[in-house]
N, C-alpha and C positions, 0 to 999 in steps of 0.2 A: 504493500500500500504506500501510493507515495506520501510523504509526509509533506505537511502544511505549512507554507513556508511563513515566514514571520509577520510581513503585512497581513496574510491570513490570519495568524493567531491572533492579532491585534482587532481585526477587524469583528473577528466570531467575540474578543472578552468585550470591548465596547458595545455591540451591540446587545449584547448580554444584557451590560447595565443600564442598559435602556428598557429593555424587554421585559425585562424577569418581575421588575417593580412593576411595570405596568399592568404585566397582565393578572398580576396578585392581586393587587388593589381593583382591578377591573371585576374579576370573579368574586372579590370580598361584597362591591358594591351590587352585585347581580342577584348576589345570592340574599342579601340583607334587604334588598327592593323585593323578590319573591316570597321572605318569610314576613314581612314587615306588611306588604301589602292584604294581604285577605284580612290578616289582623285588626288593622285599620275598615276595612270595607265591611264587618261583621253581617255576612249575610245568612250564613248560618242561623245568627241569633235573628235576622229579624223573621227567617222563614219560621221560626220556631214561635215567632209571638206572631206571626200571623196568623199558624193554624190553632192554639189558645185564642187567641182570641174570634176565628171564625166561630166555635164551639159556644162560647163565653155570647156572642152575638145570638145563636140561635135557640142557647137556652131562652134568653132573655126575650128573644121575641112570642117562645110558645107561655111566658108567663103573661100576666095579666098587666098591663101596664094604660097608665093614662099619654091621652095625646102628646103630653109635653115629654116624658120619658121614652114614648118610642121615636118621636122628631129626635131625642138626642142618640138613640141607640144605632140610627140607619146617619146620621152625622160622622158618628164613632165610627160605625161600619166601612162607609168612604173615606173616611181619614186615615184606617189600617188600609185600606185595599193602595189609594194613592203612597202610602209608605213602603208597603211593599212593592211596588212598581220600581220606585226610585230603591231601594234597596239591591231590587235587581240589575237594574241599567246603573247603578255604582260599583257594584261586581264586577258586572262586565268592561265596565272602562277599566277597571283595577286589573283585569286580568290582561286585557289588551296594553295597557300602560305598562306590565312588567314583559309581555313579549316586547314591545318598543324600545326597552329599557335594556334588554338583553342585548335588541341587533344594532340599538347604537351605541353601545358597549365593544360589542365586535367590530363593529365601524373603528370607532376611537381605536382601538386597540392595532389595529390594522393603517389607519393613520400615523398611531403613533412609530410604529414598526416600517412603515415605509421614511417615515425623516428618521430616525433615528439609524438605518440604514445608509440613508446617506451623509448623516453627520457622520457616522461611523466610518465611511470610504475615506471621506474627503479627512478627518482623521489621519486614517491607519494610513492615504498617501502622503499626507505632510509630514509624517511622523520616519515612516519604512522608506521612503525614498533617500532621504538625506542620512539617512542611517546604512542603508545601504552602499551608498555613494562614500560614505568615510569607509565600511568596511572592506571596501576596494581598494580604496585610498591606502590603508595598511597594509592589503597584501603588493599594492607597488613597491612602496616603503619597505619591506622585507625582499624583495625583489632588485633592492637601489634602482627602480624606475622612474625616471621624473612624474609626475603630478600633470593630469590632462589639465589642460591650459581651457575649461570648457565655461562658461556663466555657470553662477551657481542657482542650486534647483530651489524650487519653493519648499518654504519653510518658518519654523520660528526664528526669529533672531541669533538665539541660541546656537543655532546649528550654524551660523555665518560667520559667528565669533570662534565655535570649533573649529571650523575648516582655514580659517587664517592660521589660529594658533599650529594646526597638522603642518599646513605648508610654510608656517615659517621651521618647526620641528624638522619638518622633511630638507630646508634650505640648509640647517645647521647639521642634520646628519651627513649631507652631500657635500657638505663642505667640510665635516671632519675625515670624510672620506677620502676628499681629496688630497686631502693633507697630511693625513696617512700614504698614500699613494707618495707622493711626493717627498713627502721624507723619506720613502725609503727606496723612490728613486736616485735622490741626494745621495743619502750613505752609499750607493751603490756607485753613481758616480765619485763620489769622491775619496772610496776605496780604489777603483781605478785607478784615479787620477795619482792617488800617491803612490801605488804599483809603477804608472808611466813614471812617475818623476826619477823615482828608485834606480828604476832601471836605465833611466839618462845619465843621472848622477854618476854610476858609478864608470863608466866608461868616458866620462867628459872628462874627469882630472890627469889621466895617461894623454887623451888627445891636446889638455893644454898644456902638458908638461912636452909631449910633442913638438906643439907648434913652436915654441919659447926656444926649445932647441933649432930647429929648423930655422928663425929667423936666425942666430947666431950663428948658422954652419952652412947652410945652402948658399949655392949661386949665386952671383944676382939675379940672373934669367928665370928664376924661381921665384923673384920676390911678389910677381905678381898672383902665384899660388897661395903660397906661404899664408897671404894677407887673404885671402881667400880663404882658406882652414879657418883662418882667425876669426873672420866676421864670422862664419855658419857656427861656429865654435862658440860664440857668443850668443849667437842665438839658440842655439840648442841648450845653455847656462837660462837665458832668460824662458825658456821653453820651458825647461824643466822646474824654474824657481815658482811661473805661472802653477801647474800642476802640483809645484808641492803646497803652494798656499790654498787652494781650491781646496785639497786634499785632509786640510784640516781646521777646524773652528775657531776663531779666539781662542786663547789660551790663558791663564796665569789670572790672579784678582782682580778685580775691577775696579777702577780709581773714578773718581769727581773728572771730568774733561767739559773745559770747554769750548763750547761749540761755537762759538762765535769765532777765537780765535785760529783753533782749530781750519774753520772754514778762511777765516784769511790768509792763514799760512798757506796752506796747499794752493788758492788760487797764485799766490806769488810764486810758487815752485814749481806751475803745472801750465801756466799761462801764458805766452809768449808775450814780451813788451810788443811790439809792432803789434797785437791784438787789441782789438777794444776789446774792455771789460769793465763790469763793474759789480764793488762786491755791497749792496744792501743788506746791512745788518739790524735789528730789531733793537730796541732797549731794552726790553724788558725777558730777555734771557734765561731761563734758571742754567747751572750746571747738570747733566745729565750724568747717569752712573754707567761707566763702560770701557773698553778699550781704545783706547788710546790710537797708539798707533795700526790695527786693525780698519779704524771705520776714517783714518787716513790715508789709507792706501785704497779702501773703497771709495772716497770723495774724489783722488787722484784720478782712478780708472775714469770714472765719470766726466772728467773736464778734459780728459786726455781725448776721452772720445767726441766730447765738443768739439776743440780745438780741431782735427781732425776732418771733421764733419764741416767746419768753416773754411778748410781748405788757401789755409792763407789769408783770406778777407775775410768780413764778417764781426760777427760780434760777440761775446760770451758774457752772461747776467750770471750773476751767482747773488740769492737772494736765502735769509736765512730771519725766521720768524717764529711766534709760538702761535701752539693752535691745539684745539681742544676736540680731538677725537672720541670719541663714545663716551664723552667725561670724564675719560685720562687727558692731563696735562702732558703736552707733548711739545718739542722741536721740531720743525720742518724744514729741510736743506731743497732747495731746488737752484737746478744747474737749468740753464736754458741759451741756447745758441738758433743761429741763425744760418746755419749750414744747408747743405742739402734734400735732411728730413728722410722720413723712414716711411715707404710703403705701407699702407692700411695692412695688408694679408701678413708682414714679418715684426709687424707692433710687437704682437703677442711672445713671438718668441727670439726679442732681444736678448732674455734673458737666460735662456737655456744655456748650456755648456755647450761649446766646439761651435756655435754659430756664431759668423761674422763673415763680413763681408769686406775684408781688410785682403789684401795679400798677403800670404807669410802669417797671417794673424792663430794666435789659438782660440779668440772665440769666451775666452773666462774671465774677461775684465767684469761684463756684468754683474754674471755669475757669481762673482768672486763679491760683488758690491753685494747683490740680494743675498746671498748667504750669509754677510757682515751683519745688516741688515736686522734677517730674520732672526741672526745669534743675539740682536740685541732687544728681540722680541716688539723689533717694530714693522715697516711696512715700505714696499718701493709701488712707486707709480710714473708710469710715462706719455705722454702723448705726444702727437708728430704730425706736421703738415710737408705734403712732398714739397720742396721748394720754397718752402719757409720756415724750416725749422724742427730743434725737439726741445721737451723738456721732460729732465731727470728730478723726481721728486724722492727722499727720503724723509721719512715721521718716525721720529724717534722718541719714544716715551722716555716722561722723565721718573725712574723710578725710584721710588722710597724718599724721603724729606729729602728735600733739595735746598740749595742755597743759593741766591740771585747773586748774577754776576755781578759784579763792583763797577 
């Protein structure tokens, strides 16, 4: 037997409670009008002092009576006979009155059974639908399938205010997920990446002790090899130093830095003079708690790749202010150039490892910034127009009592 699914159930107990009281008090009132009525109508009693009194009539007329006693006795006589007429025709309405009382009892009852049927639908859809609809909503949820993007169905309020809170739930499961994913994409690359570096290292220091000889003992007709070893030699040093910083997190305690100076050190060290620049800094400041030298070699990357990006001309903004994300007090570093600008389709993955669009390049300056970044439990953001530019945003929370800068 198949069983009765939920809006069913809902619908058979609602109409229950419609029904069940109705038609009790319906038979309570039916049955009360058929015992209540004859009682009231006493026809019984009057048929019974009718035929007394016929008897009671006919004695009295075989007795001897004067004209004024038998004028009253055929008075009497018509006035029982009239009583019993109307005694009978009150019967019979009483009897007719509680058939009437019965089938518009049935009526009612049948009335009431038809609306209570359909309050009962309309019910058990307002109710089972949106209930339904979330219990689907959970088996995507268990499934990590996004959330149909559909209007929501009719209902109580109630149900409009659950299906935000699922799909904001559902947003935060999806995004812990992904962040799962992602870190342990990370660890994986940057297990890699310190494997690569390892194994650059350790064959770079015979090839510069190599080269070092070679300049002192070769040729001259060689020297324009020699010098050749040298650069790729360097760059395989700086190749390998890339992959070994990727390859691992900040390290060591974490001190007060500020960010302010911070950020104008590295623009003087990373900026070309012949560039325009300019460095906006905030007053109102706090110190931030973190590495130091870490999220200066990620600000570095950053402005290296503006400069770059500017191609000689152009112009590089380094602007640094406070700003209050979800009610964490935080720093915000943003680089912004005037360079070339980044294709809408490779926005998204500036940031990945080994991508870049440099020659010769490894692709981990980003990388290496969003992993500084992330270690400092803050957030990067970019955006880019072809032929007008990017800008590199980092938010950096300031964590635990801070002290404003001087």
């Amino acid at each position: 037997m198949k069983r009765v699914g939920f809006r069913g159930r809902l619908f058979l107990i609602l109409l229950a409670f419609a029904l069940v009281p109705s038609i009790l008090i319906s038979i309570a009132w039916t049955s009360t009008g058929s015992l209540l009525l004859p009682m009231v109508s006493a026809t019984a009693a009057w048929d019974s002092v009718a035929s007394t009194g016929e008897r009671a009539v006919a004695a009295a007329r075989h007795a001897p009576l004067t004209p004024a006693q038998r004028h009253a006795v055929d008075v009497h006589e018509q006035t029982l006979r009239q009583s019993v007429v109307m005694s009978r025709r009150a019967g019979y309405l009483y009897s007719e009155v509680a058939r009437q009382l019965a089938l518009a009892t049935l009526v009612v009852v049948l009335v009431i059974g038809f609306l209570a049927s359909r309050v009962a639908a309309h019910l058990s859809r307002h109710l089972s639908r949106p209930l339904q609809e979330l219990v689907g909503w959970t088996e995507r949820i268990g499934r990590a399938e996004p959330l149909p993007d559909t209007p929501p169905r009719r209902g109580a309020p109630e149900f409009q205010v659950l299906r935000a809170r699922m799909r904001e739930m559902a947003g935060e499961l999806e995004l812990g997920r992904a962040r799962a994913l992602e870190a342990e994409r990370a660890a994986a690359l940057r297990e890699s990446a310190r494997q690569v570096a390892h194994e650059l290292k350790n064959p770079l220091t015979p090839i510069r002790f190599a080269v070092d000889r070679l300049r002192r003992d070769a040729a001259p007709e060689l020297a324009e090899t020699v010098e050749v070893l040298a650069i790729e030699s360097r760059r395989l040093e700086e190749m390998a130093r890339s992959f070994a910083q990727f390859g691992r997190l900040p390290e060591g305690p974490r001190a007060e830095v500020d960010v302010a100076e911070l950020a104008r050190y590295t623009a003087r060290a990373t900026i070309p003079e012949e560039l325009q620049s300019t460095i906006d800094v905030a007053d109102d400041l706090p110190m931030i708690s973190g590495h130091h030298d870490a999220l200066a070699r990620a600000l570095s990357n950053v402005m290296l790749n503006a400069v770059d990006a500017c191609r000689g001309t152009g112009r590089v903004d380094v602007r640094v202010r406070r700003v209050d994300v979800g009610g964490r007090d935080s720093v915000e570093i943003a680089v912004a150039d005037t360079g070339c600008g980044i294709p809408h389709d490779r926005l998204a993955r500036i940031w990945d490892p080994y991508v870049t669009s440099k020659p010769g390049g490894t692709g981990l300056g980003l990388a290496i910034a969003r992993q500084t970044v992330a270690a400092h439990d803050g957030m990067v953001a970019a955006r880019s127009t072809v032929g007008e530019g990017t800008e590199i945003r980092f938010v950096l929370p300031v964590n635990g009592k801070h002290t404003a800068r001087a």
